[in-house]
C-alpha positions in Angstrom: 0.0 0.0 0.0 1.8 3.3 -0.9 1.3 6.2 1.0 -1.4 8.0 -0.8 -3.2 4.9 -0.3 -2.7 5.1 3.6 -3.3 8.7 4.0 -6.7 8.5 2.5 -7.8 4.8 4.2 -6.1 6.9 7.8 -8.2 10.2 7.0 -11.4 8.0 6.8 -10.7 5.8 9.9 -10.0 9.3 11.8 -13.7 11.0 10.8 -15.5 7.7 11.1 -13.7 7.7 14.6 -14.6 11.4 15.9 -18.2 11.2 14.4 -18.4 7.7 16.5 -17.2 9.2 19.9 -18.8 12.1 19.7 -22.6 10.4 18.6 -22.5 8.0 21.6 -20.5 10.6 24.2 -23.3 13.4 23.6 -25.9 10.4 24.3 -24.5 9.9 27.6 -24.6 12.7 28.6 -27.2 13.6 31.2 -31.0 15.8 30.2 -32.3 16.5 27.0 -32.4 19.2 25.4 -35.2 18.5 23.1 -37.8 17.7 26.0 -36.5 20.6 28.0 -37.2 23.1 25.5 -40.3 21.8 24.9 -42.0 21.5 28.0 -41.3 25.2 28.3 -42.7 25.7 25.8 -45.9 24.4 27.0 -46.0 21.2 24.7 -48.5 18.6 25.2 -47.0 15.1 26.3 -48.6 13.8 22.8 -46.9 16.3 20.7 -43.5 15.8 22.2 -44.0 11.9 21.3 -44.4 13.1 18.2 -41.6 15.2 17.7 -39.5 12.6 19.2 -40.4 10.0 16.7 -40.1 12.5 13.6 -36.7 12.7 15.2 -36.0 9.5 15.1 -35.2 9.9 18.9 -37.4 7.1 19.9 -35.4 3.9 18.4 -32.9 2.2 20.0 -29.2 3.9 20.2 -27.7 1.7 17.4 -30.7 2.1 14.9 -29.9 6.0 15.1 -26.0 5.3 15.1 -27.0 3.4 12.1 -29.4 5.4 10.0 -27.1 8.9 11.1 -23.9 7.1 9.4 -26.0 7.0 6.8 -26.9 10.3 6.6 -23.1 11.1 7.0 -22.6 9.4 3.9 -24.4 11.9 2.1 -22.9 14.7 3.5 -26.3 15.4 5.5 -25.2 15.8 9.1 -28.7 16.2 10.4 -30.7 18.8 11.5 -31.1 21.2 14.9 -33.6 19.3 17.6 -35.0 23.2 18.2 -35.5 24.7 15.3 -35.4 21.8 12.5 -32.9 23.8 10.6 -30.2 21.5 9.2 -27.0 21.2 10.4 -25.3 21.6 7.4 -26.9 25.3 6.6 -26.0 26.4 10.2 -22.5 25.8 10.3 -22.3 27.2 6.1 -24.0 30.6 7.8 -21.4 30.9 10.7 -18.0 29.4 8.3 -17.4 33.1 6.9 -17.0 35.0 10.2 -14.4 31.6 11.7 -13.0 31.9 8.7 -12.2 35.1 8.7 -10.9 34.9 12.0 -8.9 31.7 11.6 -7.1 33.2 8.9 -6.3 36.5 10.3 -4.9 34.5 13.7 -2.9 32.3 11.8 -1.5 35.2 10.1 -0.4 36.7 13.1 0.6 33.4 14.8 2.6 32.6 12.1 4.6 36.4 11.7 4.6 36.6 15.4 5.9 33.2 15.9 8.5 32.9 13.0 9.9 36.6 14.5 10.2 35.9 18.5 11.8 32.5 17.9 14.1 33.8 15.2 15.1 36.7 17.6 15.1 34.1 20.6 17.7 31.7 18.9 19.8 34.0 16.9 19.3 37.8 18.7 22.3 39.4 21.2 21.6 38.5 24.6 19.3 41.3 25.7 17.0 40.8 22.7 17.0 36.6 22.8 15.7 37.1 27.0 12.8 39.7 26.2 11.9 37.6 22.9 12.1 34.1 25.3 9.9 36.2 27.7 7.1 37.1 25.3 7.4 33.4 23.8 7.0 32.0 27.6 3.8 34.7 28.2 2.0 33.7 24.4 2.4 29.5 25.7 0.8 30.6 29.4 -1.4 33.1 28.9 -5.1 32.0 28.5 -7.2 33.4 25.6 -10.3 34.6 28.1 -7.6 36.8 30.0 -5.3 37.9 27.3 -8.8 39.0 25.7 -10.4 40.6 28.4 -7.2 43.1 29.2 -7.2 43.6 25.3 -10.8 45.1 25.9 -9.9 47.1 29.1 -6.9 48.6 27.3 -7.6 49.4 24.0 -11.4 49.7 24.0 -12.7 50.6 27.5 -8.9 53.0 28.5 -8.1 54.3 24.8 -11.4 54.0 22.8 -9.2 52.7 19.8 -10.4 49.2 19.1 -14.3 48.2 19.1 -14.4 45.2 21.6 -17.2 43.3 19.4 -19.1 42.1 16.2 -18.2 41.5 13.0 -17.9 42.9 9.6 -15.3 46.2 9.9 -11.4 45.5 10.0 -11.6 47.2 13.2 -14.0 44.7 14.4 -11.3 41.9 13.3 -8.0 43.3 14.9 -8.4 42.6 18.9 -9.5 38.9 18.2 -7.2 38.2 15.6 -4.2 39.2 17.9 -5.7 37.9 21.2 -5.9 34.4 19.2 -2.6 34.7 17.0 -0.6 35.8 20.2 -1.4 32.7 22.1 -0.9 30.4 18.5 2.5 32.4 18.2 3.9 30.7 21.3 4.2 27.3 20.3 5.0 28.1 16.5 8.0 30.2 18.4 9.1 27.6 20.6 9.8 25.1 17.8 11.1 27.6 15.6 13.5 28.7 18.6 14.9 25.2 19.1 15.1 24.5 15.5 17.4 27.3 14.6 19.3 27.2 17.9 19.7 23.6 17.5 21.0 23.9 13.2 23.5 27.0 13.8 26.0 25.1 15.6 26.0 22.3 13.0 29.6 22.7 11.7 28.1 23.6 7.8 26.2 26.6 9.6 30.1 27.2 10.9 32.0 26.9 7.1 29.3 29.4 5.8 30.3 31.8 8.5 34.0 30.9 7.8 33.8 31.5 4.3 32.2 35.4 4.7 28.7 35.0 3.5 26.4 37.3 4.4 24.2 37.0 7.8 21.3 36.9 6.2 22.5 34.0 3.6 23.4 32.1 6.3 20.0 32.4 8.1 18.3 31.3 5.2 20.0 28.8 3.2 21.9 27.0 6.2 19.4 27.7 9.1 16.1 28.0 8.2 16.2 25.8 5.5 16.7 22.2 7.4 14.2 23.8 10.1 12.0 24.1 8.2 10.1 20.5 8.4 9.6 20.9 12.1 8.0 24.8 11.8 5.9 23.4 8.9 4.9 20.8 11.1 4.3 23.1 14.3 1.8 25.8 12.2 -0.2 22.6 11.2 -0.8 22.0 14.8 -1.6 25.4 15.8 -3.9 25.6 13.1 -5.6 22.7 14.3 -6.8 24.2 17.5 -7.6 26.9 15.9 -11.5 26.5 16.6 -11.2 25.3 20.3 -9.4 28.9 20.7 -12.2 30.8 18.3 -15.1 29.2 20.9 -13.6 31.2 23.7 -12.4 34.2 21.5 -16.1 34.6 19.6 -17.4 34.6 22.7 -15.5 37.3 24.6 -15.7 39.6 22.0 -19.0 39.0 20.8 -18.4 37.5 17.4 -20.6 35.3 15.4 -18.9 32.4 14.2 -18.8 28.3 14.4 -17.7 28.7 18.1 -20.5 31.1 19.2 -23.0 28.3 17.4 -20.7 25.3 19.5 -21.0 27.2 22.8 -24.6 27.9 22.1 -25.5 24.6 21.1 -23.6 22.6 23.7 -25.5 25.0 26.4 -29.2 24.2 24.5 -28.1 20.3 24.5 -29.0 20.4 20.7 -26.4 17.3 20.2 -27.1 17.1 16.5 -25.3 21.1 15.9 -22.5 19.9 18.5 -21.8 16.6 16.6 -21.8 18.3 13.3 -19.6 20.7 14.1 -17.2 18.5 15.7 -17.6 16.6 12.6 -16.7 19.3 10.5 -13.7 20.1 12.7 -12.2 16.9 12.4 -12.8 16.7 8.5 -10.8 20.4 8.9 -8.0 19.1 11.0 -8.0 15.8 8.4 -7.9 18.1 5.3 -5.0 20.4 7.3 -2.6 17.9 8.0 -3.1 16.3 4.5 -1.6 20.0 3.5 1.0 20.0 5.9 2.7 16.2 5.1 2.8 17.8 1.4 4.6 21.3 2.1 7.2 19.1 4.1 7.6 17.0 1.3 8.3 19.9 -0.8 10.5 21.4 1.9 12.6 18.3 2.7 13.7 16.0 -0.2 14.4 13.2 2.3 10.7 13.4 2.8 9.5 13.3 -0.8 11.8 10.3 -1.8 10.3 8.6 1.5 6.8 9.1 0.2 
């Protein structure tokens, strides 16, 4: 079996896995959400029978495991037990604003990241503690506290950043550095080792020897062997990229696929959560399907293994 062959049969196996755990872990869990609402809503015991069976909510755990594989097949991921929208259409409505987000974060991280750990390996000794500092502050710092001190200094103290919505670039900046800052960290941290580790590799010494330029040194000797491992490390931090935009959507008010997670999980609408975690995975999946081929391209030794 090459390893096209085994990146595709492993990509299956991992969202037939994830949309496995998730179905029978949200099933476990305790109340439902469905009855809840409706009771509230002053339903009649005979027409939340009936709901549940147009649900298909009152068959046996495997029958639904079974018919919402199924469904998965098709690409439906069901619909919301309050509102009987469909899954599918909720998360398309919400997948511009993440998006948006996501990218703009990773942007950051990856700048911030690629600079501070640069600075960290390479920099005089003043420079490499204050970049190590900031690097150490991005990997502890939680997102909810990082993001309300972003609000108290820059909206609530100097009025120069709105602390919510979407739509405006101004809207945009405060999450997209909250979120990139913390993502910078880790991409740092490898790229610190990486380059500390390469420029005392006696070919990083010859270059030195022989007069070449600082900066040719940096990016044909240094950068270019570490450059599997930072490859590697931005795949990662883009994969949590959506457990961070949960908690950053919801500080600054942002619509998004987080906001609709949060909400969802809250409402015990399990078939919203176990789409989206769906989706996610299919993300993560499709992510580090990208990142195995841009290491392939940046390290031969890779390609000829493949």
């Amino acid at each position: 079996m090459n390893g096209t062959a085994r990146r595709a049969l492993a990509a299956v196996f991992t969202l037939w896995l994830a949309a496995t755990l998730v179905f029978f872990a949200l099933r476990l869990l305790p109340g439902d959400g469905l009855l809840t609402q409706l009771i509230e809503s002053g339903a009649s015991p005979a027409t939340i029978a009936e709901r549940r069976a147009a649900l298909g909510l009152d068959q046996p755990a495997f029958i639904q495991y079974t018919h919402f594989l199924g469904s998965l097949i098709t690409g439906d991921l069901g619909v919301s037990l309050l509102t009987g929208q469909p899954v599918a259409e909720l998360i398309a409505q919400q997948l511009g604003a993440t998006a948006e987000l996501a990218l703009a974060s990773l942007s950051v991280a990856v700048a911030a990241g690629l600079a501070l750990g640069t600075v960290a390996a390479l920099g005089s000794r003043v420079i490499r503690r204050l970049a190590d500092a900031l690097l150490a502050f991005a990997l502890s710092a939680p997102v909810y506290w990082t993001g309300t001190l972003a609000i108290f200094i820059f909206t609530a103290r100097l009025g120069l950043l709105p602390s919510g919505g979407a739509g405006r670039l101004s809207q945009l900046v405060l999450p997209a550095l909250v979120l990139g800052l913390q993502l910078a960290g880790g991409i740092g941290r490898v790229t610190q080792a990486s380059f500390s580790e390469t420029k005392i590799q006696p070919h990083v010494q010859t270059a030195h020897t022989k007069g070449l330029r600082s900066s040719t040194v940096l990016l044909r000797h240094i950068a270019r062997p570490a450059l599997p491992a930072i490859i590697g490390q931005i795949g990662i931090q883009a994969a949590f990229l959506l457990g961070g935009a949960v908690v950053t959507e919801s500080i600054f008010s942002r619509p998004g696929i987080g906001r609709l997670l949060l909400d969802a999980t809250l409402r015990q609408d399990y078939p919203i959560v176990q789409g989206i975690i769906i989706w996610a995975a299919a993300v993560v999946v499709i992510v580090n399907l990208l990142v195995d081929f841009a290491i392939a391209l940046a390290d031969p030794r890779v390609r000829e293994g493949t």
